[in-house]
C-alpha positions, 0 to 999 in steps of 0.5 A: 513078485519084484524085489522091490515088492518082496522089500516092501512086504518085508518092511512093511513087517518090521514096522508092524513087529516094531509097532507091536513089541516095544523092546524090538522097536527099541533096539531096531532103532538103536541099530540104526541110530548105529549104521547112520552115525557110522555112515556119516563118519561118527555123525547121523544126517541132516535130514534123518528124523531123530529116532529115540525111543518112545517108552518110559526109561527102563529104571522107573518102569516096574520089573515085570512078574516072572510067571509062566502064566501058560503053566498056571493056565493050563496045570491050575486053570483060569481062576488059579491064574487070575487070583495069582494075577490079582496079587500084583500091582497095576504097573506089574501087570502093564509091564508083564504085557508090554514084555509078553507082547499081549496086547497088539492092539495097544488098548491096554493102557487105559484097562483097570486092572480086573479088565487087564486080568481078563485080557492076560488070561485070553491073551496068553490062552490065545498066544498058546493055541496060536502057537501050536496051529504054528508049530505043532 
């Protein structure tokens, strides 16, 4: 494989983290909002799209819920979690995917929240046995 090739494969894996995991995707663009204002002296290209973050500001969106959602899964089992899920808002629990990073695919967004309860409880079932195959 080239260099180039192997640089292609690269980028092509930053956009799809970037695509995937909206705190990534903002300081990727953050760093290079940086490099090109310094490249220029202090001033970013002409021609350079202006990169600016895509979600909500971080003082009007919810503070995600800090729960070990694997701990109660695995010690409590699903209706454990599921019933501590349906103790908090809508908007906690879209914020608590969105810095999970459990929805790849972006559908969350339009899920009522028993159907987003359900995919928190796959997702973070998923993400663990995921990470065991990975990492023994």
């Amino acid at each position: 494989m080239s260099r180039i090739d192997e640089l292609t494969t690269l980028l092509k894996a930053v956009s799809l983290l970037a695509d995937q995991n909206p705190d990534f995707r903002r300081q990727l663009t953050e760093m290079l909002e940086r490099k090109g204002e310094a490249a220029k002296g202090g001033e970013a290209p002409e021609d350079a799209p202006a990169l600016k973050s895509r979600g909500a500001s971080r003082t009007s969106a919810p503070r995600p819920l800090r729960l070990d959602a694997l701990r109660v899964l695995r010690e409590e089992g699903e209706d454990a979690l599921a019933r501590k899920l349906r103790g908090y808002s809508l908007a906690e629990l879209r914020a608590y995917v969105a810095e999970r990073n459990l929805d790849a695919a972006g559908k969350t967004d339009a899920m009522a929240k028993p159907a987003l309860i359900a995919h928190i409880i796959v997702a973070v079932d998923r993400k663990h046995k995921r990470d065991q195959k990975l990492f023994g």
